[in-house]
LOGUSE-670362 format. One record per atom (N, C-alpha, C): residue number from 0; residue in one letter; chain; atom name; x negated, y, z. Coordinates in Angstrom, 1 decimal, always signed. Layout:
LOGUSE-670362
   resi   resn   chain   name       c1       c2       c3
    NUM      a       A     CA        X        Y        Z
...
end
This chain:
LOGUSE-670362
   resi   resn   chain   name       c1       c2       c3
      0      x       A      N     -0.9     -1.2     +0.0
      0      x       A     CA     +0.0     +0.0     +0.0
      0      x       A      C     -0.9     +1.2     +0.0
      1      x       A      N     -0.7     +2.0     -0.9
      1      x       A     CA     -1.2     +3.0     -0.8
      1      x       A      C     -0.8     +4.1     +0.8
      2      x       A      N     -1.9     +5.0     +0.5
      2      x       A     CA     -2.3     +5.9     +1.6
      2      x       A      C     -2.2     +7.2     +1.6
      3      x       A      N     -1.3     +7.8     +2.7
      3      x       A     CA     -1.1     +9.5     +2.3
      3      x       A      C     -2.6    +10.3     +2.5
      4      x       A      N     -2.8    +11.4     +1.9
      4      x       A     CA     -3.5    +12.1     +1.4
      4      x       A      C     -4.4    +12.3     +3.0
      5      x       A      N     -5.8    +12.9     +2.7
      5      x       A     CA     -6.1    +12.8     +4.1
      5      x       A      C     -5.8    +14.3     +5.0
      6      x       A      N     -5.0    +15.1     +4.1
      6      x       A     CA     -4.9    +16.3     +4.9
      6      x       A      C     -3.6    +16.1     +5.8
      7      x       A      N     -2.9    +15.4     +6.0
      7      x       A     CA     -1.5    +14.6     +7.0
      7      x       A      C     -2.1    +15.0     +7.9
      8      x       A      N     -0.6    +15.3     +8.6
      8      x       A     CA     -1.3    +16.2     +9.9
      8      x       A      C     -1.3    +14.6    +11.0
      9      x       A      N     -1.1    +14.4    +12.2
      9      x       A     CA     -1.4    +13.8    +13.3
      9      x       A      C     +0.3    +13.4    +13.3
     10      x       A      N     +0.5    +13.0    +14.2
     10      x       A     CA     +2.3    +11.8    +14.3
     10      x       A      C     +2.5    +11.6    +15.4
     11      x       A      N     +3.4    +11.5    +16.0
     11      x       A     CA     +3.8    +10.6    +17.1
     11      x       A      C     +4.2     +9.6    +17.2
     12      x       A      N     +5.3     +9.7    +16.3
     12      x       A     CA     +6.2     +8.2    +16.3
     12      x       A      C     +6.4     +8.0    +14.6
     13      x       A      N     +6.0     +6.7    +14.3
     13      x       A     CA     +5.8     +6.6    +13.2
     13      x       A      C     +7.3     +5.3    +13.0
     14      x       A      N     +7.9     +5.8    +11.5
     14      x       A     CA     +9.2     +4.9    +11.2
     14      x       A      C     +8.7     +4.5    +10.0
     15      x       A      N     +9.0     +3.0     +9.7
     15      x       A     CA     +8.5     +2.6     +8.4
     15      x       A      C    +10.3     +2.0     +7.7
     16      x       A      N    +10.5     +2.9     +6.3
     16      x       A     CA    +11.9     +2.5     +5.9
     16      x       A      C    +11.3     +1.9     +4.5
     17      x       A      N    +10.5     +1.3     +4.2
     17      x       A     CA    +10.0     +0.9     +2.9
     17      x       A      C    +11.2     -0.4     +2.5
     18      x       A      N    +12.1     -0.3     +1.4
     18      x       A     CA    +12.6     -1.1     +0.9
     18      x       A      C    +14.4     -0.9     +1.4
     19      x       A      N    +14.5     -0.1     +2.1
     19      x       A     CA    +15.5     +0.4     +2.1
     19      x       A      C    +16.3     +1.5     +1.2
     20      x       A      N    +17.6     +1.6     +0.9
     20      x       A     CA    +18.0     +2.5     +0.1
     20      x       A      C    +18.4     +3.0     +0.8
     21      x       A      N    +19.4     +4.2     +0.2
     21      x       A     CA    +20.4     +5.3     +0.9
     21      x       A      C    +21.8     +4.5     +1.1
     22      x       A      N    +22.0     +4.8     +2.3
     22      x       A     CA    +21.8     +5.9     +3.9
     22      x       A      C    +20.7     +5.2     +4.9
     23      x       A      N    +20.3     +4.3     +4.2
     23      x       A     CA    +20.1     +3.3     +5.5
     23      x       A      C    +18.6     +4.7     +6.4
     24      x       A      N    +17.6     +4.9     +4.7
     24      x       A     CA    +16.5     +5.7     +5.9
     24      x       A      C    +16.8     +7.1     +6.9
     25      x       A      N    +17.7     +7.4     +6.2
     25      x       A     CA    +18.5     +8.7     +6.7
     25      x       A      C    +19.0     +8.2     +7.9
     26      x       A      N    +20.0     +7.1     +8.4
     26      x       A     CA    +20.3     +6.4     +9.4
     26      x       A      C    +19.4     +6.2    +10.4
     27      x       A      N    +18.2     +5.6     +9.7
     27      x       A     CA    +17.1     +5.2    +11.2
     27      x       A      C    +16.8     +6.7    +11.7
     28      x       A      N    +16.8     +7.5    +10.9
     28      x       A     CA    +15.7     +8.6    +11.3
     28      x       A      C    +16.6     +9.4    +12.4
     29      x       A      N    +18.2     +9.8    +11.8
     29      x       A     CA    +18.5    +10.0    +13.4
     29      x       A      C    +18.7     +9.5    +14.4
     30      x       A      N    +18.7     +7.9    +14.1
     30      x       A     CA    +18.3     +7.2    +15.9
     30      x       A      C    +16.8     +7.2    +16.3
     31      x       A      N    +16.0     +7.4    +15.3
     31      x       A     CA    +14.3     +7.3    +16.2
     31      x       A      C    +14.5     +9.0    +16.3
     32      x       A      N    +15.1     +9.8    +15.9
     32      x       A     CA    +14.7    +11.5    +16.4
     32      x       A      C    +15.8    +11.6    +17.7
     33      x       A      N    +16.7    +10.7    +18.3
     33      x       A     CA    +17.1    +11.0    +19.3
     33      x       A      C    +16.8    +10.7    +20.7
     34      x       A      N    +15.3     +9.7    +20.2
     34      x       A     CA    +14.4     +9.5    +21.1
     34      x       A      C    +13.2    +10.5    +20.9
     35      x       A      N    +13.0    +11.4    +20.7
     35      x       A     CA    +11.9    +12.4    +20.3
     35      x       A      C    +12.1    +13.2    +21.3
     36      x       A      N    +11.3    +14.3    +21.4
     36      x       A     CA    +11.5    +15.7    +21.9
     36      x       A      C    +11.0    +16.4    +21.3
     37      x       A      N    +11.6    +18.0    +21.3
     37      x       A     CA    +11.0    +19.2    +20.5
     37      x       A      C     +9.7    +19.2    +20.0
     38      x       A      N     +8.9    +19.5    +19.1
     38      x       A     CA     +7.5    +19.4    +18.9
     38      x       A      C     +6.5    +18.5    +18.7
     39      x       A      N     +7.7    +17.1    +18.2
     39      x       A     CA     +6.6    +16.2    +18.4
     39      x       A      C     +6.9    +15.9    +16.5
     40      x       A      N     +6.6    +15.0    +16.3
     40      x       A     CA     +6.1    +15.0    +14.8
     40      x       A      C     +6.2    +13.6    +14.5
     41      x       A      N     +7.3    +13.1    +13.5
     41      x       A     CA     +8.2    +12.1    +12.7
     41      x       A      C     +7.0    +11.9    +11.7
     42      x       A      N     +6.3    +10.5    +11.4
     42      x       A     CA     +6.2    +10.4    +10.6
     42      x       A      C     +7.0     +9.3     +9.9
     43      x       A      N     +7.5     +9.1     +8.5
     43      x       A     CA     +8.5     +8.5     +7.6
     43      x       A      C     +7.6     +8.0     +6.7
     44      x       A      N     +7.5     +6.9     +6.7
     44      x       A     CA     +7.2     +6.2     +5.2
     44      x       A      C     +8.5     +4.9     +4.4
     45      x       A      N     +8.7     +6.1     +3.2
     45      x       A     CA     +9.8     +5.5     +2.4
     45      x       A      C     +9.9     +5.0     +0.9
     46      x       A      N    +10.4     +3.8     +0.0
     46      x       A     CA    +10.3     +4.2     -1.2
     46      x       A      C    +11.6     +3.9     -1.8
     47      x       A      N    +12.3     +4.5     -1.4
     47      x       A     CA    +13.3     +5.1     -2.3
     47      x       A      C    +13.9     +6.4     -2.3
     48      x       A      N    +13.4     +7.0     -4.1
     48      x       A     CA    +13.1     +8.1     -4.1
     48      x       A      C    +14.4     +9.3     -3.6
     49      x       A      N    +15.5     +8.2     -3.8
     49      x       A     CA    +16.7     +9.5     -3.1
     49      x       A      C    +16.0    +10.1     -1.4
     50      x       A      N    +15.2     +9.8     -1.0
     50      x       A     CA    +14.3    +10.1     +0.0
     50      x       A      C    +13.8    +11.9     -0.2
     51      x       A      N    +13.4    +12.2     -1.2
     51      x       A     CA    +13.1    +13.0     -1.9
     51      x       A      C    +14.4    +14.1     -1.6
     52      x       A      N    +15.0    +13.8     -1.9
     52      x       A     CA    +16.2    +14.8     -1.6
     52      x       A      C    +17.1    +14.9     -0.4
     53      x       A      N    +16.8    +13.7     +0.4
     53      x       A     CA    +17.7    +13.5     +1.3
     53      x       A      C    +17.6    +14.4     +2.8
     54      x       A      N    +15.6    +14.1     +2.6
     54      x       A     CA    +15.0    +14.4     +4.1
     54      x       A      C    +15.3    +15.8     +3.7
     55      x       A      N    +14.7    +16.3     +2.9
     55      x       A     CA    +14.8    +17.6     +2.9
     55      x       A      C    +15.8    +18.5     +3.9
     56      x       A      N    +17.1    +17.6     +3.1
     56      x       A     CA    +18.4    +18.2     +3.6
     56      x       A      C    +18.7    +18.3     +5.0
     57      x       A      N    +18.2    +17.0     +5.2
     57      x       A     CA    +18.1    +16.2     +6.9
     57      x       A      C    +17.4    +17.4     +7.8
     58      x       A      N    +16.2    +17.3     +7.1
     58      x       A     CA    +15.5    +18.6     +8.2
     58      x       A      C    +16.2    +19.9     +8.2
     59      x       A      N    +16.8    +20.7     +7.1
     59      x       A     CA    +17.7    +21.6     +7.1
     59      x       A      C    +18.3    +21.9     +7.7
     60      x       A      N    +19.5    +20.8     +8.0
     60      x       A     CA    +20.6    +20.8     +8.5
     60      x       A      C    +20.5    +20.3    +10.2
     61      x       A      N    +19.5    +19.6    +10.5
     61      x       A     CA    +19.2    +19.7    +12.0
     61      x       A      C    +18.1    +20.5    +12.5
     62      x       A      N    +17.6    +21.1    +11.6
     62      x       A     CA    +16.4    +22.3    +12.0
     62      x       A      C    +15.3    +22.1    +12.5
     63      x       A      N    +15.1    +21.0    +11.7
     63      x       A     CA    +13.7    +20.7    +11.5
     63      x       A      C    +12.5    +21.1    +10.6
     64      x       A      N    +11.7    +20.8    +10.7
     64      x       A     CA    +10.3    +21.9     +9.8
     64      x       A      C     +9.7    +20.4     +9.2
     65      x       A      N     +9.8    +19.9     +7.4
     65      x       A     CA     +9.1    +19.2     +7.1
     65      x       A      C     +7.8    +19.6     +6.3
     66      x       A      N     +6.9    +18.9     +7.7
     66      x       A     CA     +5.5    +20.0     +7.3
     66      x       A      C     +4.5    +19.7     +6.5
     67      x       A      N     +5.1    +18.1     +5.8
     67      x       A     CA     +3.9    +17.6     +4.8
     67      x       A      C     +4.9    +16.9     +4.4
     68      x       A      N     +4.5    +16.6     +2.8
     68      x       A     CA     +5.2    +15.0     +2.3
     68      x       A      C     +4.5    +15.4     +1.0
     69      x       A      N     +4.4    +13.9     +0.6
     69      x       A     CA     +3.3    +12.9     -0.7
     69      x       A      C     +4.1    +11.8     -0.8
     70      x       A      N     +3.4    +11.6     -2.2
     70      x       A     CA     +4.2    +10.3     -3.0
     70      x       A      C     +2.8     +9.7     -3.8
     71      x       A      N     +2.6     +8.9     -3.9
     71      x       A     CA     +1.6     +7.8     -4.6
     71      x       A      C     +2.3     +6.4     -4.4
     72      x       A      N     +2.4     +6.2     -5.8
     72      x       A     CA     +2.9     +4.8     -6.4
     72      x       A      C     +3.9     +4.0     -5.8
     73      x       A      N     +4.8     +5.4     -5.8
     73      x       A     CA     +6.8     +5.4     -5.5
     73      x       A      C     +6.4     +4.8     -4.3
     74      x       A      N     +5.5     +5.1     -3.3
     74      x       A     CA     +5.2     +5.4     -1.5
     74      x       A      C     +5.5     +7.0     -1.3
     75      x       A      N     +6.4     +7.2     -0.3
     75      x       A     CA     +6.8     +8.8     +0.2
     75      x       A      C     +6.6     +8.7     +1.3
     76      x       A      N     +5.9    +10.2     +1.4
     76      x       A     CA     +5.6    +10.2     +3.3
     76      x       A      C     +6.1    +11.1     +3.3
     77      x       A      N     +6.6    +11.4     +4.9
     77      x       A     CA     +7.1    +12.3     +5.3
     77      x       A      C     +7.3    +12.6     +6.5
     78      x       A      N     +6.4    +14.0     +7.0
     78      x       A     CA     +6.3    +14.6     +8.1
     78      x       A      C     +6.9    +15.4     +8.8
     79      x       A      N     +7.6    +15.3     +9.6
     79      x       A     CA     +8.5    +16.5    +10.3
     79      x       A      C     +8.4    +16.6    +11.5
     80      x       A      N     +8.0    +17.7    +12.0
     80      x       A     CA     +8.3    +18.5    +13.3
     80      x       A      C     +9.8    +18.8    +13.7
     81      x       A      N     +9.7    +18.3    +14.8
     81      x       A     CA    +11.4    +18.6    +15.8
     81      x       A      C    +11.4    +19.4    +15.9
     82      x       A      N    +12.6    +19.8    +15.9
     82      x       A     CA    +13.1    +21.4    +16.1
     82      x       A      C    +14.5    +21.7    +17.0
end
């Protein structure tokens, strides 16, 4: 499996949704961020690309800050700070 870029920031709690489609990664992500606290830092590794559009929204709409994401060989990472 490929590897995100080495400028990725640091993580806390890391969710792996590889091979999952939509809703399902969107699904885990609000039950692992309801064990989080403010300021800590999601990392998501997903490959299905509706991912692309979804987290986005996801961080939006619960007000979170996604502070890095990469894709190599339909692998998506993705970083977010709680908010």
């Amino acid at each position: 499996m490929p590897h995100p870029t080495d400028d990725a920031p640091v993580h806390d709690v890391e969710l792996d949704t590889t091979g999952l489609y939509c809703p399902e990664p969107i699904m885990l992500m609000h039950n692992r961020v309801r064990d989080m606290h403010h300021g800590e830092i999601l990392k998501v590794i997903a490959t299905d690309p509706a991912t692309t559009r979804d987290i986005p929204k996801f961080c939006s709409f619960l007000g979170h800050d996604l502070i890095h994401q990469s894709e190599s060989e339909g692998v998506y990472w993705y970083f977010i700070r709680l908010g």
